[in-house]
C-alpha positions in Angstrom: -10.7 -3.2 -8.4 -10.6 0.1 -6.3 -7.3 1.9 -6.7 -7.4 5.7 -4.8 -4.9 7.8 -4.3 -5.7 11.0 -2.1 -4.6 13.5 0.1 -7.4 13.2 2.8 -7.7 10.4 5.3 -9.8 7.4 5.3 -11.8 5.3 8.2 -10.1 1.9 7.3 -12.9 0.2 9.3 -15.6 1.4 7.0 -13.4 0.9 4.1 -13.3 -2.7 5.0 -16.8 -2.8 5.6 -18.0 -1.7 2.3 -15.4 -3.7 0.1 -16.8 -7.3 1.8 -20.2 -6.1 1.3 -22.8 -8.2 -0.5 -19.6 -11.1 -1.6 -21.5 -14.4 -1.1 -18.5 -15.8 -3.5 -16.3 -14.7 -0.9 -14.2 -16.6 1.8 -11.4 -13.9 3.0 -11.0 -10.8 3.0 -7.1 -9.8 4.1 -6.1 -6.1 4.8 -3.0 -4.2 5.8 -3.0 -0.5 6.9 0.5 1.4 6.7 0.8 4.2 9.9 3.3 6.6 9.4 6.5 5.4 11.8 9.0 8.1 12.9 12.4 6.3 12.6 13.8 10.1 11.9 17.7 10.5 14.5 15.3 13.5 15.6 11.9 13.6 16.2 10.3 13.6 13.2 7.4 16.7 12.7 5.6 15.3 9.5 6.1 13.2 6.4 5.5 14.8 3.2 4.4 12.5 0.0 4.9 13.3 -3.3 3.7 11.6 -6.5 2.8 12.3 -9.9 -1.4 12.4 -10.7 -2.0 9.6 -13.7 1.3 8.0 -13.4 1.0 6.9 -9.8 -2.4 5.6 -10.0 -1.3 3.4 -13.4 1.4 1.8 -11.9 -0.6 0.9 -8.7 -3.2 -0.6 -11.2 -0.4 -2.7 -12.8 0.5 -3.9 -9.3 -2.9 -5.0 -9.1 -4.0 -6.6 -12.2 -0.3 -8.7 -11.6 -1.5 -10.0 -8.4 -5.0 -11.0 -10.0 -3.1 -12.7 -12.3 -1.0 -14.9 -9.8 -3.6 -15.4 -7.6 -7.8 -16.0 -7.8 -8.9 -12.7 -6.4 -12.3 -11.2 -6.2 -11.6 -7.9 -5.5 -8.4 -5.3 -4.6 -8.7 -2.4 -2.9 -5.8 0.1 -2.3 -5.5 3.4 -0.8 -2.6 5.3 -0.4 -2.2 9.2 1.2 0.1 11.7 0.1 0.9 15.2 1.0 1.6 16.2 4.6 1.2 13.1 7.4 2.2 13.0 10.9 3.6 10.0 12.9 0.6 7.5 13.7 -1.3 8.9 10.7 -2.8 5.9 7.6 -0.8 6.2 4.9 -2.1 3.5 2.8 -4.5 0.1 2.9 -4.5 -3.2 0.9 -7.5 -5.5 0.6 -7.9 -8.6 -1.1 -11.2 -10.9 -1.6 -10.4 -14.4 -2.7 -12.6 -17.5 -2.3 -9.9 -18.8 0.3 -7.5 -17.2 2.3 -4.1 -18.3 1.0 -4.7 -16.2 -2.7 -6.1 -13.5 -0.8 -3.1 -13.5 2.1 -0.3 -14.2 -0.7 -1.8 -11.7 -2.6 -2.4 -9.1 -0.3 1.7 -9.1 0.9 2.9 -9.6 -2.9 0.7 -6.1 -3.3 2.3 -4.4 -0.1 6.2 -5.7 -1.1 5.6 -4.0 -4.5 3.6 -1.1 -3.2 6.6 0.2 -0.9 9.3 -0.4 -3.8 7.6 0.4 -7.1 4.8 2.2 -6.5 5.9 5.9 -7.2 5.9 8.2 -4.4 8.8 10.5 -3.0 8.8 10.7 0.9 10.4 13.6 2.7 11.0 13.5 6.5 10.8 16.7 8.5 12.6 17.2 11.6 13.3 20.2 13.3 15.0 22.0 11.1 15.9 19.8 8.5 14.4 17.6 6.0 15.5 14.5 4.2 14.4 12.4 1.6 13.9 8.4 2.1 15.8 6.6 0.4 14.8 3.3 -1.2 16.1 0.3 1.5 17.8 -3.0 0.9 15.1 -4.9 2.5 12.5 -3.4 0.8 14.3 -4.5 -3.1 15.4 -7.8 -1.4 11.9 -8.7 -0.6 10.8 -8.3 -4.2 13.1 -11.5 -4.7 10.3 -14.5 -3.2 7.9 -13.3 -6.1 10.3 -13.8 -9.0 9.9 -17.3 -11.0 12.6 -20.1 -10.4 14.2 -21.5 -12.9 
């Protein structure tokens, strides 16, 4: 398990490349890569990311050790950026390495659904003159709901 959190950018590509290396026990590898979107009412100038060092990277390693609990995984990998990103810029990456592709594909969203509610970052988008914090959407909590247990 690989769990980064930094400020500089990465080449997804050869992040990819490195974390299916050498895996003859391996069938899939799954990855998603999170660009920064502008959905500002103005154009938005940048995103800034906040997070606290330690905790951030502890709950991210939670996340992770849950979904290699639910699911036969490999490997995880997950990188997520903070501090000052433009529109179009990576923010963050998910990998998963399973022997087939339905742990590593199941695993790979249950780790992106949790990422974006739980994972703990505060994003602030800057517009012209003015700057807002995200708030936390309906969507995002509602998705949570497909990996809680049925009674």
């Amino acid at each position: 398990m690989d769990i980064r959190v930094q400020e500089g950018p990465f080449a997804q590509g050869e992040e990819l490349d490195a974390f299916a290396k050498g895996r003859p026990d391996v069938g899939a590898v799954v990855s998603f890569t999170g660009l920064v979107r502008d959905l500002a009412p103005d154009p938005m100038k940048h995103m800034e990311i906040e997070h606290y060092p330690g905790m951030t990277e502890r709950a991210i390693t939670t996340i992770a050790e849950e979904a290699q609990q639910r699911w036969s995984l490999a490997d995880v990998l997950v990188i997520h950026r903070y501090g000052r990103l433009r529109p179009g810029d990576t923010i963050m990456m998910v990998a998963t390495a399973s022997r087939h592709r339905a742990d590593a594909f199941a695993a790979a969203e249950f780790l992106m659904d949790y990422l974006k509610s739980r994972a703990p970052f505060w994003k602030k988008e800057v517009t012209g003159d003015d700057a807002e914090w995200v708030a936390a959407k309906d969507e995002d909590e509602a998705a949570l709901d497909r990996w809680t247990p049925r009674d």
